[in-house]
Short mmCIF file of the C-alpha atoms (twelve columns), coordinates in Angstrom:
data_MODEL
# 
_entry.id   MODEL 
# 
loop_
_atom_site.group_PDB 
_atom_site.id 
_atom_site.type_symbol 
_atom_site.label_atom_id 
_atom_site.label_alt_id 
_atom_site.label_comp_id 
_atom_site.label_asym_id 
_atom_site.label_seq_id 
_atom_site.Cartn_x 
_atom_site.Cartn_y 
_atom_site.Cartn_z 
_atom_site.pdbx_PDB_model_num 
ATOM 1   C CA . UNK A 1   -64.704 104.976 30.328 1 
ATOM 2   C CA . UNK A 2   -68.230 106.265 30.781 1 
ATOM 3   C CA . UNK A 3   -70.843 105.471 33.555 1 
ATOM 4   C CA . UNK A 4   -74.418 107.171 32.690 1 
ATOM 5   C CA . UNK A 5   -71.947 109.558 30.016 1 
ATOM 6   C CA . UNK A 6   -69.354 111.150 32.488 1 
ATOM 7   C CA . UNK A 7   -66.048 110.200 32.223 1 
ATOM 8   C CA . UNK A 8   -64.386 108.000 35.323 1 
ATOM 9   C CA . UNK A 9   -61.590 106.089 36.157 1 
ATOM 10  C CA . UNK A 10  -61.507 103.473 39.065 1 
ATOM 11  C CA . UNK A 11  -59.366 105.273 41.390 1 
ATOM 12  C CA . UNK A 12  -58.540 108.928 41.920 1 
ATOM 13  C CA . UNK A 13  -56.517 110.716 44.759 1 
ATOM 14  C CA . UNK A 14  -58.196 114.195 45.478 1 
ATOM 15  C CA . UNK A 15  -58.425 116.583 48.629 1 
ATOM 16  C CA . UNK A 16  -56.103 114.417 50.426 1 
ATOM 17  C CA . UNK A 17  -58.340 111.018 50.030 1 
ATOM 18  C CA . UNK A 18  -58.001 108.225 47.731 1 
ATOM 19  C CA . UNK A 19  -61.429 107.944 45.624 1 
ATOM 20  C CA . UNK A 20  -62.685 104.517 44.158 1 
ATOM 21  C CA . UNK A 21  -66.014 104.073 42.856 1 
ATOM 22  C CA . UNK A 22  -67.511 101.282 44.663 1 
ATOM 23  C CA . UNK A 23  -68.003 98.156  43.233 1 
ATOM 24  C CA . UNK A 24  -69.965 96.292  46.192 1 
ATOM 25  C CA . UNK A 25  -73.359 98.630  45.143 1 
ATOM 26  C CA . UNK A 26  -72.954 97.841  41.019 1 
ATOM 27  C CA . UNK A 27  -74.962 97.683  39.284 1 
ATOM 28  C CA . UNK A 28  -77.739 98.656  41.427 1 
ATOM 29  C CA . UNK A 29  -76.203 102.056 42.949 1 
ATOM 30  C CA . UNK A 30  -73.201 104.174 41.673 1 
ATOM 31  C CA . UNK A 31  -71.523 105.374 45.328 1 
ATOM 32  C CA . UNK A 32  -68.168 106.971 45.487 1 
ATOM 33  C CA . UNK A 33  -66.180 106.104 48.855 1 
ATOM 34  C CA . UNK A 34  -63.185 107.513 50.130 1 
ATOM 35  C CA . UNK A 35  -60.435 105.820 51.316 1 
ATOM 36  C CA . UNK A 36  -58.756 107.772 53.837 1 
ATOM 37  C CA . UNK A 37  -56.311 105.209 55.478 1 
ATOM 38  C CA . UNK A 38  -54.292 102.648 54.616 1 
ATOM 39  C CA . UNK A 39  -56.665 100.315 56.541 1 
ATOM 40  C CA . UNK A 40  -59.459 101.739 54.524 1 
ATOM 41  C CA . UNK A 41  -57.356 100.762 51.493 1 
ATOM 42  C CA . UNK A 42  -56.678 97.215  52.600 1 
ATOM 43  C CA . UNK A 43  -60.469 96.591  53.862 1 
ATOM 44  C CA . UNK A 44  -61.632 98.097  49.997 1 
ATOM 45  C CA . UNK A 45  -59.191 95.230  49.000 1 
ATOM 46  C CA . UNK A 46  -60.108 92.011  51.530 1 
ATOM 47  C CA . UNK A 47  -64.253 93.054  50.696 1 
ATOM 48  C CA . UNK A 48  -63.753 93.560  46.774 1 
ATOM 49  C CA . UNK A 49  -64.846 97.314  46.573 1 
ATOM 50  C CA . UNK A 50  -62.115 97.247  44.259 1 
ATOM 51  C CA . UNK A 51  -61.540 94.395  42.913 1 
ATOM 52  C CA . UNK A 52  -59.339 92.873  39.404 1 
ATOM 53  C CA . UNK A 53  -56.034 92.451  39.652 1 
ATOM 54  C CA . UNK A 54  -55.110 95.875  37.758 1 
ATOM 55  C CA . UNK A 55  -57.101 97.829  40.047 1 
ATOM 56  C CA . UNK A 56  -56.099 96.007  43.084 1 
ATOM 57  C CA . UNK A 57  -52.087 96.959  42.482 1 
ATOM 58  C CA . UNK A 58  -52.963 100.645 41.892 1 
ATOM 59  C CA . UNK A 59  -55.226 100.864 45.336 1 
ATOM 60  C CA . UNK A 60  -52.188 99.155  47.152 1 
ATOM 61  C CA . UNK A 61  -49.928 101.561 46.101 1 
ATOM 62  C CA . UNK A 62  -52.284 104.462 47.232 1 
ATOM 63  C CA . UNK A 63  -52.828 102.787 50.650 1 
ATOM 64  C CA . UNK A 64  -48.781 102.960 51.020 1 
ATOM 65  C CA . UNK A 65  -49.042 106.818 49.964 1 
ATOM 66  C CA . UNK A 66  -52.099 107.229 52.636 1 
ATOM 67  C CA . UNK A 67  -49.607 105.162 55.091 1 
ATOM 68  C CA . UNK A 68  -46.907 107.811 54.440 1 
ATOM 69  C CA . UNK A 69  -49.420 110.664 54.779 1 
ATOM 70  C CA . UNK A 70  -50.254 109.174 58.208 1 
ATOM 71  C CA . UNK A 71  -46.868 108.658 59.698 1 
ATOM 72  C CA . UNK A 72  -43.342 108.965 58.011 1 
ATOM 73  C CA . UNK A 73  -42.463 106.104 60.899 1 
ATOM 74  C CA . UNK A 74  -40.693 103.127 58.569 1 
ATOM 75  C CA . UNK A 75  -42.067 100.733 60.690 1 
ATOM 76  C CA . UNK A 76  -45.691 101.418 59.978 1 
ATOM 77  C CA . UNK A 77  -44.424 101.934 56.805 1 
ATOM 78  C CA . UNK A 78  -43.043 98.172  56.434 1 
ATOM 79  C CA . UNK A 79  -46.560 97.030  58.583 1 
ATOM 80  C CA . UNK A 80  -48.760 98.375  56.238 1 
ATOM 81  C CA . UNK A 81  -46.837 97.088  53.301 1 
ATOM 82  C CA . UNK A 82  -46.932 93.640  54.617 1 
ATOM 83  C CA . UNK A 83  -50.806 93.651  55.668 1 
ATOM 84  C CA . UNK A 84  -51.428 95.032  52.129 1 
ATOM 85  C CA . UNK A 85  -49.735 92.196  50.180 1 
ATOM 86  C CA . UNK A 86  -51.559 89.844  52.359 1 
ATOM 87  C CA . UNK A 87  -54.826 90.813  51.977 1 
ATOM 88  C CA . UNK A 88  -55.724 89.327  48.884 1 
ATOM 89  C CA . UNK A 89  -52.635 86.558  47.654 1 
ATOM 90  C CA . UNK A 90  -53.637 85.358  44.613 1 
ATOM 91  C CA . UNK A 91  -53.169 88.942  41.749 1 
ATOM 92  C CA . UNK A 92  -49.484 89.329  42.091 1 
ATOM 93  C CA . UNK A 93  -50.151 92.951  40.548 1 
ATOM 94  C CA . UNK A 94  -50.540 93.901  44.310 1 
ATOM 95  C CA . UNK A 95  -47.515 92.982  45.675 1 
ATOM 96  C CA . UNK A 96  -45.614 94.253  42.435 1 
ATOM 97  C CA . UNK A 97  -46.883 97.551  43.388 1 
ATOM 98  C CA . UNK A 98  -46.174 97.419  47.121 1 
ATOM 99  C CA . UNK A 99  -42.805 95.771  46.180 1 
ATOM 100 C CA . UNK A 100 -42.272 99.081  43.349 1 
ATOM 101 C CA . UNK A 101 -43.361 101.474 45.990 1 
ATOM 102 C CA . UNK A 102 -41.095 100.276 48.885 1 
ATOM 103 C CA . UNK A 103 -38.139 100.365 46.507 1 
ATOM 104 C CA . UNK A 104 -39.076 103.870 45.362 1 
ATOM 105 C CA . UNK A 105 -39.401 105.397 48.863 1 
ATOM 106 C CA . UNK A 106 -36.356 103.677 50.524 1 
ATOM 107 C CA . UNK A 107 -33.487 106.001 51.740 1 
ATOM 108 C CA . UNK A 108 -35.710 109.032 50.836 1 
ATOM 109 C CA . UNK A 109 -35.778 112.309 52.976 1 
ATOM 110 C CA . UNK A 110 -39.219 112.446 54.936 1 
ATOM 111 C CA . UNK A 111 -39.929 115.851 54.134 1 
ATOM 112 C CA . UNK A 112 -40.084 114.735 50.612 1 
ATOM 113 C CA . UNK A 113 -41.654 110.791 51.321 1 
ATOM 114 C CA . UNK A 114 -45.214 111.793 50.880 1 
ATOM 115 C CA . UNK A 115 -44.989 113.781 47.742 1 
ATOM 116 C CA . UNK A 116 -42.929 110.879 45.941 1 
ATOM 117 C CA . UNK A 117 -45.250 108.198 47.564 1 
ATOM 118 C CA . UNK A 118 -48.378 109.922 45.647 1 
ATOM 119 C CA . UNK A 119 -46.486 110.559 42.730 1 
ATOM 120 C CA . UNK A 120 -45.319 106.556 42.139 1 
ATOM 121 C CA . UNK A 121 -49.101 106.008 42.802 1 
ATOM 122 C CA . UNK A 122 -50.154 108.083 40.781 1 
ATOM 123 C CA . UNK A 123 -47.545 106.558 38.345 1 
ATOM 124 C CA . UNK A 124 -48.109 103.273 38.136 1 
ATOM 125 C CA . UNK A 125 -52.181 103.913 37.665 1 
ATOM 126 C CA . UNK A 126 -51.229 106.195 34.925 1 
ATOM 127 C CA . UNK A 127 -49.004 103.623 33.228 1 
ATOM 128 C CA . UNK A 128 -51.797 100.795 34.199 1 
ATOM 129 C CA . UNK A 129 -54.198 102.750 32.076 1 
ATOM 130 C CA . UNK A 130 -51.632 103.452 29.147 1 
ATOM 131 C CA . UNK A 131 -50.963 99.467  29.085 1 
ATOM 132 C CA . UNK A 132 -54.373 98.600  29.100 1 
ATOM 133 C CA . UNK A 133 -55.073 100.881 26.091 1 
ATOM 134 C CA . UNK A 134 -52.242 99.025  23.791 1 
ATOM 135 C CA . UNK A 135 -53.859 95.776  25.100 1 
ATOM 136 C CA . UNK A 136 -56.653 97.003  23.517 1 
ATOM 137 C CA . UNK A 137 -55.031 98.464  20.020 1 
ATOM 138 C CA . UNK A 138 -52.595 95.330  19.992 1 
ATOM 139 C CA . UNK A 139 -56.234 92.825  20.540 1 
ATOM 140 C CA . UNK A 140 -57.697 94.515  17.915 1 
ATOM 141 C CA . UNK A 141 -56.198 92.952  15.654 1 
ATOM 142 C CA . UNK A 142 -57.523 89.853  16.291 1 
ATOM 143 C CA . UNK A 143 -60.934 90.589  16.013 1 
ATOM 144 C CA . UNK A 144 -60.156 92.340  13.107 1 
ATOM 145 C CA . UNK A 145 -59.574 89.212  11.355 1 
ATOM 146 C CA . UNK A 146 -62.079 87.689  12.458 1 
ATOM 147 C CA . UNK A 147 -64.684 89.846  11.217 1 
ATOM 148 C CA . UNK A 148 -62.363 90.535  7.381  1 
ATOM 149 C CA . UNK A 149 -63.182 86.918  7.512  1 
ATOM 150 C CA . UNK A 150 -66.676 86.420  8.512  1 
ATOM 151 C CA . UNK A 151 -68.298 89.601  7.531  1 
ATOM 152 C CA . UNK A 152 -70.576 90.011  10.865 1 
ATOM 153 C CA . UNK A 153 -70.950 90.551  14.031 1 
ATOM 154 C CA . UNK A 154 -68.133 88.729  16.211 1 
ATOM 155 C CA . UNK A 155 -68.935 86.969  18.879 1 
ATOM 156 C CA . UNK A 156 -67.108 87.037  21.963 1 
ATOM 157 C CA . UNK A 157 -67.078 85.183  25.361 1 
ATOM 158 C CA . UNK A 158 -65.665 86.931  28.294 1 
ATOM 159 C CA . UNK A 159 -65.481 84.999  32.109 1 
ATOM 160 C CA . UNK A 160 -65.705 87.580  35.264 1 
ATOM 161 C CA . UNK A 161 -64.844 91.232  35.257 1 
ATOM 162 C CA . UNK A 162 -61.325 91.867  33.407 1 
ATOM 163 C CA . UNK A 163 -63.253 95.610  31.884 1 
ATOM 164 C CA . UNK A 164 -62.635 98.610  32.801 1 
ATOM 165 C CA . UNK A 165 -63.877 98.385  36.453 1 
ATOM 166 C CA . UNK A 166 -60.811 95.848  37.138 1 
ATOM 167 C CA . UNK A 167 -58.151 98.193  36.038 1 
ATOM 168 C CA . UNK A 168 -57.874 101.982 36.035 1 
ATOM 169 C CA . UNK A 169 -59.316 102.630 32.757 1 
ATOM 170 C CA . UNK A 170 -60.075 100.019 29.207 1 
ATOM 171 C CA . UNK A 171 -59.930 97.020  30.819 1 
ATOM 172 C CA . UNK A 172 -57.392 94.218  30.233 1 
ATOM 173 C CA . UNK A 173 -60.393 91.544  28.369 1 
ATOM 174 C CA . UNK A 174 -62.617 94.235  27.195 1 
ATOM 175 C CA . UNK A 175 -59.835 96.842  26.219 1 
ATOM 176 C CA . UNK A 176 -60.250 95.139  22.422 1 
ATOM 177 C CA . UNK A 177 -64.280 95.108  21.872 1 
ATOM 178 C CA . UNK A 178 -64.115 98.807  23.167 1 
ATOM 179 C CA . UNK A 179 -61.522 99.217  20.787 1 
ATOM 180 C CA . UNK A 180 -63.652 97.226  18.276 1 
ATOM 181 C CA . UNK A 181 -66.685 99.141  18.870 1 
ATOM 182 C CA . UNK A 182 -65.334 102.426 18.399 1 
ATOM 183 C CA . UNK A 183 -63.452 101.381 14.684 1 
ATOM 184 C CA . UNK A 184 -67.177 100.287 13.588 1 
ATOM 185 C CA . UNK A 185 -66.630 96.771  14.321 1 
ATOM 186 C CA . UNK A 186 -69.969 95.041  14.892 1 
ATOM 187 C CA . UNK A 187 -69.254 92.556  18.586 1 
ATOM 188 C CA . UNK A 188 -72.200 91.042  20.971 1 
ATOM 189 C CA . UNK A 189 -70.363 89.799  23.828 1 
ATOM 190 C CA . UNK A 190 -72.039 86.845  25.558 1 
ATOM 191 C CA . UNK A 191 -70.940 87.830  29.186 1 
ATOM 192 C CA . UNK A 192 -70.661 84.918  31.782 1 
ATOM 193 C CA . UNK A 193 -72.530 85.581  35.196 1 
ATOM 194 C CA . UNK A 194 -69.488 84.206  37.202 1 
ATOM 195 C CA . UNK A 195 -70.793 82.853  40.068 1 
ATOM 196 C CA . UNK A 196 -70.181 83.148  43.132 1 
ATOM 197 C CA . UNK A 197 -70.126 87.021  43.010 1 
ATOM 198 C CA . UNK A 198 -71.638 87.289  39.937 1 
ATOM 199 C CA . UNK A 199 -68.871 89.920  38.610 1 
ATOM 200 C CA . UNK A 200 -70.021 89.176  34.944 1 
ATOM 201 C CA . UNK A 201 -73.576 90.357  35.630 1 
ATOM 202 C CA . UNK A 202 -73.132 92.847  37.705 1 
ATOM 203 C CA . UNK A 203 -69.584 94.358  36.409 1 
ATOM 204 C CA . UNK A 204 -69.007 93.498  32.759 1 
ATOM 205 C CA . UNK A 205 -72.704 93.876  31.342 1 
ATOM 206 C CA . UNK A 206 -73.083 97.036  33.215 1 
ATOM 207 C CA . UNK A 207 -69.800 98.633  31.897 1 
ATOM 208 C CA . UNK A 208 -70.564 97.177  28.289 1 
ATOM 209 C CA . UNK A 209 -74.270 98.576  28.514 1 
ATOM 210 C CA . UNK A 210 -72.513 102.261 29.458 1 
ATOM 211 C CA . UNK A 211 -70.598 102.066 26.493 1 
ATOM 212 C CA . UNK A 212 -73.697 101.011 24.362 1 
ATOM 213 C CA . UNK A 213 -72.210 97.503  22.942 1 
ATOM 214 C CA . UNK A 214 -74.308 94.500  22.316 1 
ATOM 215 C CA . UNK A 215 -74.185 91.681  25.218 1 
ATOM 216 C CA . UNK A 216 -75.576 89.127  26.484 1 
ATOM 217 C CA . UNK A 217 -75.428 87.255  29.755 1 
ATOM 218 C CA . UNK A 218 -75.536 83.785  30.243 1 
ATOM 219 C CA . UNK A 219 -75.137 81.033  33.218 1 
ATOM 220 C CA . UNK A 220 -71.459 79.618  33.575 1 
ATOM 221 C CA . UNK A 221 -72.070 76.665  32.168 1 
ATOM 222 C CA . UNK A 222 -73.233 77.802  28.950 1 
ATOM 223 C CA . UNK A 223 -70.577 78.580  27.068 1 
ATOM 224 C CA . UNK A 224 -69.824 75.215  26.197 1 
ATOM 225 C CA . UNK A 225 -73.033 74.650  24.137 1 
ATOM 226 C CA . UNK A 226 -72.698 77.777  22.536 1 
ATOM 227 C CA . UNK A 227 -69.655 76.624  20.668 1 
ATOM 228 C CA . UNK A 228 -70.771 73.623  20.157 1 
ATOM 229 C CA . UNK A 229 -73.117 75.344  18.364 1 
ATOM 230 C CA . UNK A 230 -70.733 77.933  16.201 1 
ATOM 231 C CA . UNK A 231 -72.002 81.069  18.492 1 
ATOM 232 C CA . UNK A 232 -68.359 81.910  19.939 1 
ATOM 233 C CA . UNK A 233 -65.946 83.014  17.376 1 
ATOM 234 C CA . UNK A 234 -63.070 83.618  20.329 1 
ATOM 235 C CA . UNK A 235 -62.645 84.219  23.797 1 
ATOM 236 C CA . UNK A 236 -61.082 86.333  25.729 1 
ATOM 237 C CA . UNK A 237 -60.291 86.423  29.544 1 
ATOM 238 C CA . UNK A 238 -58.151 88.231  32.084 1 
ATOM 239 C CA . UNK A 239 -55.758 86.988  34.401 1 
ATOM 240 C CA . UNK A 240 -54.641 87.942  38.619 1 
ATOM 241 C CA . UNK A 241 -50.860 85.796  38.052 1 
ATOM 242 C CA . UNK A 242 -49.271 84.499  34.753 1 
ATOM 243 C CA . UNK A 243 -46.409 82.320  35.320 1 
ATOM 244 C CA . UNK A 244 -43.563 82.899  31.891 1 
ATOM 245 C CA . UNK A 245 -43.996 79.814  31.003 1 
ATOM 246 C CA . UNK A 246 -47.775 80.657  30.276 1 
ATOM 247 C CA . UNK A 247 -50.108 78.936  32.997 1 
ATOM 248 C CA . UNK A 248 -52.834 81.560  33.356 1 
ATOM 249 C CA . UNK A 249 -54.561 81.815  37.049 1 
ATOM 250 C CA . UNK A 250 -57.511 83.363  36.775 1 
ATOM 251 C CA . UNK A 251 -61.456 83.419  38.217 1 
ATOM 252 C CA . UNK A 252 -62.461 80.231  38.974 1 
ATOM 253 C CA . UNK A 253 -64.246 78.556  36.118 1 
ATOM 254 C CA . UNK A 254 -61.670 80.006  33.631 1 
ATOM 255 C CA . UNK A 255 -60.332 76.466  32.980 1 
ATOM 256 C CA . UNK A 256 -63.438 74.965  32.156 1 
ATOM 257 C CA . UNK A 257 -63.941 77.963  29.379 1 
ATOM 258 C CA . UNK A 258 -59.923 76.792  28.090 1 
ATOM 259 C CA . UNK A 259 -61.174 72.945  27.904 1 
ATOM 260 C CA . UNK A 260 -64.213 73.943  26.004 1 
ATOM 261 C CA . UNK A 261 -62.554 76.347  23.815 1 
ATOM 262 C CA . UNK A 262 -59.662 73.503  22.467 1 
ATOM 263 C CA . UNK A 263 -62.743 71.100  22.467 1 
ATOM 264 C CA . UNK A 264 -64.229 73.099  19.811 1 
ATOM 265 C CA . UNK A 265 -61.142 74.566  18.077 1 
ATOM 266 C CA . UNK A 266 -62.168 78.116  19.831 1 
ATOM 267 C CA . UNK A 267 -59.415 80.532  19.896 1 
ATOM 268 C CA . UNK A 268 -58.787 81.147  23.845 1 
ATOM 269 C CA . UNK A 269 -57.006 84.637  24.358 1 
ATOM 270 C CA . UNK A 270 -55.819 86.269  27.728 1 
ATOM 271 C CA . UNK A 271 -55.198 89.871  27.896 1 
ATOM 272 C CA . UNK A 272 -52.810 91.386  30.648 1 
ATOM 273 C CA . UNK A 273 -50.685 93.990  31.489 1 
ATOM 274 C CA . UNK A 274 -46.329 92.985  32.058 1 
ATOM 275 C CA . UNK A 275 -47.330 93.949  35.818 1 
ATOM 276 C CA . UNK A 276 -49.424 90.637  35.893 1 
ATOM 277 C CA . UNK A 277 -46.637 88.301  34.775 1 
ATOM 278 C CA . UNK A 278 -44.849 86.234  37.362 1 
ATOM 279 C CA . UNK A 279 -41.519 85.539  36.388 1 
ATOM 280 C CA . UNK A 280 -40.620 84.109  39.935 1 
ATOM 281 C CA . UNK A 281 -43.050 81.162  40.763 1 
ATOM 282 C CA . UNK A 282 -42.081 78.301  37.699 1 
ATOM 283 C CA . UNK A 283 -44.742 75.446  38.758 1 
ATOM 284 C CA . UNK A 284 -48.516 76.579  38.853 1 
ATOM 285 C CA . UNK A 285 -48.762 74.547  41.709 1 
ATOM 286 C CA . UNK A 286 -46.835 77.039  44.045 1 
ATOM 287 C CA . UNK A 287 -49.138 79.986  42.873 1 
ATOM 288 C CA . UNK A 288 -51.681 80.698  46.664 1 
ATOM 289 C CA . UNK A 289 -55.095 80.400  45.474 1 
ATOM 290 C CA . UNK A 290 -57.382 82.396  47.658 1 
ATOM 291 C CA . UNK A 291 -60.121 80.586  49.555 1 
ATOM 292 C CA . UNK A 292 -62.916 83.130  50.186 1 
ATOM 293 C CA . UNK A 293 -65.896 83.059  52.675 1 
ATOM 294 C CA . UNK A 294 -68.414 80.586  52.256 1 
ATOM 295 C CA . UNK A 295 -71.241 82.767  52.158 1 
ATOM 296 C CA . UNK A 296 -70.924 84.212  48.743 1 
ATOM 297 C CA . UNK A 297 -71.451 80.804  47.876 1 
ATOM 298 C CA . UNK A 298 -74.667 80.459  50.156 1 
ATOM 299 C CA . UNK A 299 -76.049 83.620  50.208 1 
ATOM 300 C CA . UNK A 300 -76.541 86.413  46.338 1 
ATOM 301 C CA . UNK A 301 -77.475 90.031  46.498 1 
ATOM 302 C CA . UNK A 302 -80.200 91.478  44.839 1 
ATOM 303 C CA . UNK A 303 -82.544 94.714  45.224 1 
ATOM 304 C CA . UNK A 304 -86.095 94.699  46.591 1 
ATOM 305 C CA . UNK A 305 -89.238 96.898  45.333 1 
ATOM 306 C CA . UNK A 306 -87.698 99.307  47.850 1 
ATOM 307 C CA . UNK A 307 -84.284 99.473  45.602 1 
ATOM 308 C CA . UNK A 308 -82.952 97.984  48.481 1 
ATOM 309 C CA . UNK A 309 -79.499 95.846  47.963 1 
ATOM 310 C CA . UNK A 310 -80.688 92.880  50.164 1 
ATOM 311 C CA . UNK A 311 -78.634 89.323  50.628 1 
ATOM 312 C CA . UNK A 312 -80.813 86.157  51.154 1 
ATOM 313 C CA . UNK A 313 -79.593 82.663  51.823 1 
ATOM 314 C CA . UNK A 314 -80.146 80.330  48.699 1 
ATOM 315 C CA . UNK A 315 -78.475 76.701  50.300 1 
ATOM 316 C CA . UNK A 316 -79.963 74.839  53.486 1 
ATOM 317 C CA . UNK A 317 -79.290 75.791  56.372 1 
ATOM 318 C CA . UNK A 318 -77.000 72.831  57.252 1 
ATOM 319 C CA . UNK A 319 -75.401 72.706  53.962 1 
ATOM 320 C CA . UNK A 320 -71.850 73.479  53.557 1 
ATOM 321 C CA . UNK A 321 -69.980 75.039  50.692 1 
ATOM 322 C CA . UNK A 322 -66.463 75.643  50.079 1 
ATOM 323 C CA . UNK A 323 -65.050 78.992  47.814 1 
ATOM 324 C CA . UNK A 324 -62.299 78.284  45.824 1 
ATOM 325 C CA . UNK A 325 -61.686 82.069  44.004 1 
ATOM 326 C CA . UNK A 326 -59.583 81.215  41.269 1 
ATOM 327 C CA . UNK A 327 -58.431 78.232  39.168 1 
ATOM 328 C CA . UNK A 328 -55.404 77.923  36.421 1 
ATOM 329 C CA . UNK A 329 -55.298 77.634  33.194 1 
ATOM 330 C CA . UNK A 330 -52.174 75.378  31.382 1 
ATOM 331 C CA . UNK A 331 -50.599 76.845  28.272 1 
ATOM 332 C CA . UNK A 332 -51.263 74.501  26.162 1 
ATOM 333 C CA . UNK A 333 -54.678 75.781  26.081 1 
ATOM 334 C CA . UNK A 334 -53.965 79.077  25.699 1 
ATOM 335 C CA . UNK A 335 -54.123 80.694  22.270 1 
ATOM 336 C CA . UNK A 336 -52.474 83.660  22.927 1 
ATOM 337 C CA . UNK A 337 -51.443 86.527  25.069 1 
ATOM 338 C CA . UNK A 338 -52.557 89.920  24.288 1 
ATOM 339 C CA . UNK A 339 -50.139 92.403  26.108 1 
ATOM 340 C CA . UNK A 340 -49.312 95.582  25.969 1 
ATOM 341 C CA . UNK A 341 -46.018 95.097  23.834 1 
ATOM 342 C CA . UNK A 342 -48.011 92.803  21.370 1 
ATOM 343 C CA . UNK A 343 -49.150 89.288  21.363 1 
ATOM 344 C CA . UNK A 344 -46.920 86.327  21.811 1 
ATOM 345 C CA . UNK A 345 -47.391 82.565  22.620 1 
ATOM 346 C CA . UNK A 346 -48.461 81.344  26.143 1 
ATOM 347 C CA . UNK A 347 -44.366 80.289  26.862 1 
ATOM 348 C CA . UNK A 348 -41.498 81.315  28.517 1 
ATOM 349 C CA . UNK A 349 -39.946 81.929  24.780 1 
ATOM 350 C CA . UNK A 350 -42.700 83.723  23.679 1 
ATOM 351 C CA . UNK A 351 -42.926 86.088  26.626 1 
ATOM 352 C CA . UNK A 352 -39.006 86.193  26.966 1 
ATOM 353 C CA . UNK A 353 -39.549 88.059  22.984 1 
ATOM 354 C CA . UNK A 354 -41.587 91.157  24.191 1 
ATOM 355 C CA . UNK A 355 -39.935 91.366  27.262 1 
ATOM 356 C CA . UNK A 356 -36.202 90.723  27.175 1 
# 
């Protein structure tokens, strides 16, 4: 996708470093880091430069290639595996990927380890991207029928960043409106801020702005009101983990949206790649929800008249605040899930149908 009308994607290996654009400076400044190291690649990870469960799979598997190019040792090898999977718990796309690497590079000759390591990377970022586009021509559909319906614009909620910043390239939420948008479709996304980090404001308006589609953005807690009112004609999310029988973890505030959404008779979509599917964990109540630092509760970012990024404390001083990062989502209030093998019902039969 386009930022100021170059072509990126997230993550890039070049010159012997791993490339992300970083997402800690949007929307305010467009910096390109370099990872060098695998512990560059799991710091990127614990302090959301990358960030989106997509995205955070494909920079694990390059900080196992950047682990390889530092040593062929298997022990640091394992380590750095281990480190990576812990350093964020909740998107099971990460340890898929570490998991997929491992198994790739085990009994291989180390003259040859680092050129398949970068290869599987390369890989599974290239097959992220390829998903993410079907997501988009299989979600289509949807609003599609919507709009054959209505006969103007379509009006879609979105909660956090599941665009094209959270995955290699599309998006897994916002692969459909771009897909929309560029069939003629008319769409005005109203965009959730998504406290505490604010990934809606700062990540999905600014991609949707690049790519020159209606939005608007709106506190958390105002989605509810709007389809009370009739403004939301569907809704569509991401997701870090979904269980097969079709509990959807996701940002926190996610479930609220669902509730809303069946309130109203609002259909409640998630889009997501297979990679995101847990077919493993069968009670929602085993999945590790991350608990983050209590200061991106307490304390937002902004820039000064300097076009400064500054951080300023917003609570008092002997409040406290706890971060919860992600809540989940029971099927029942699920519409649908948009995948990139089609669309089938939030269940373990409907899942077990696109992906025998």
């Amino acid at each position: 996708m386009r930022i100021e009308g170059k072509e990126y994607r997230t993550i890039w290996f070049e010159n012997n470093v791993v490339k992300i654009i970083d997402q800690t400076k949007l929307p305010h400044q467009f910096k390109i880091k370099e990872i060098k190291t695998v512990k560059d690649a799991i710091n990127a990870i614990k302090t959301m430069e990358v960030r989106g469960a997509p995205l955070i799979g494909g920079t694990a598997a390059y900080g196992l290639a950047l682990a390889v190019q530092e040593t062929n040792d298997p022990e640091f090898i394992k380590k750095s595996a281990k480190e990576l999977i812990q350093s964020r718990p909740t998107a099971i796309n990460l340890k898929w990927a570490v998991d997929r690497m491992i198994k790739k590079l085990t009994g291989i000759n180390s003259d040859q380890l680092l050129n398949i390591a970068l290869n599987e990377a390369k890989e599974i970022c290239d097959e992220d991207e390829k998903f993410c586009e079907n997501i988009g021509i299989n979600g289509l559909k949807i609003i599609e029928e919507i709009y054959n319906k209505k006969k103007d614009t379509v009006n879609i909620l979105t909660h956090c960043n599941a665009g094209w910043l959270a995955t290699i390239n599309w998006g897994t939420a916002t692969s459909p409106i771009y897909q929309a948008h560029k069939k003629g479709i008319p769409v005005h996304v109203w965009v959730d801020e998504t406290r505490p980090r604010n990934q809606g404001a700062n990540l999905t308006s600014y991609e949707l702005n690049e790519e020159e589609i209606p939005n608007t953005i709106i506190a958390d807690n105002t989605g509810g009101i709007l389809m009370q009112r009739g403004e939301i004609d569907m809704c569509i999310v991401g997701t870090d983990r979904t269980l097969s029988n079709g509990d959807v973890c996701n940002k926190i505030g996610t479930y609220l949206k669902a509730l809303a959404a069946h309130d109203n008779n609002v259909p409640f979509y998630v889009a997501l790649p297979s990679s995101t599917i847990d077919w493993d964990i069968k009670d929602a109540k085993d999945i590790p929800i991350e608990e983050r630092n209590s200061e991106e509760l307490s304390h937002v970012e902004g820039i000064d008249e300097n076009n400064e990024i500054k951080k300023v404390l917003i609570y008092p001083l002997k409040s406290k605040a706890m971060n919860l990062a992600f809540d989940v989502t029971p099927a029942k209030y699920v519409t649908g899930l948009i995948t990139e093998r089609g669309i089938s019902e939030a269940s373990f039969d409907g899942l077990s149908k696109l992906f025998k």
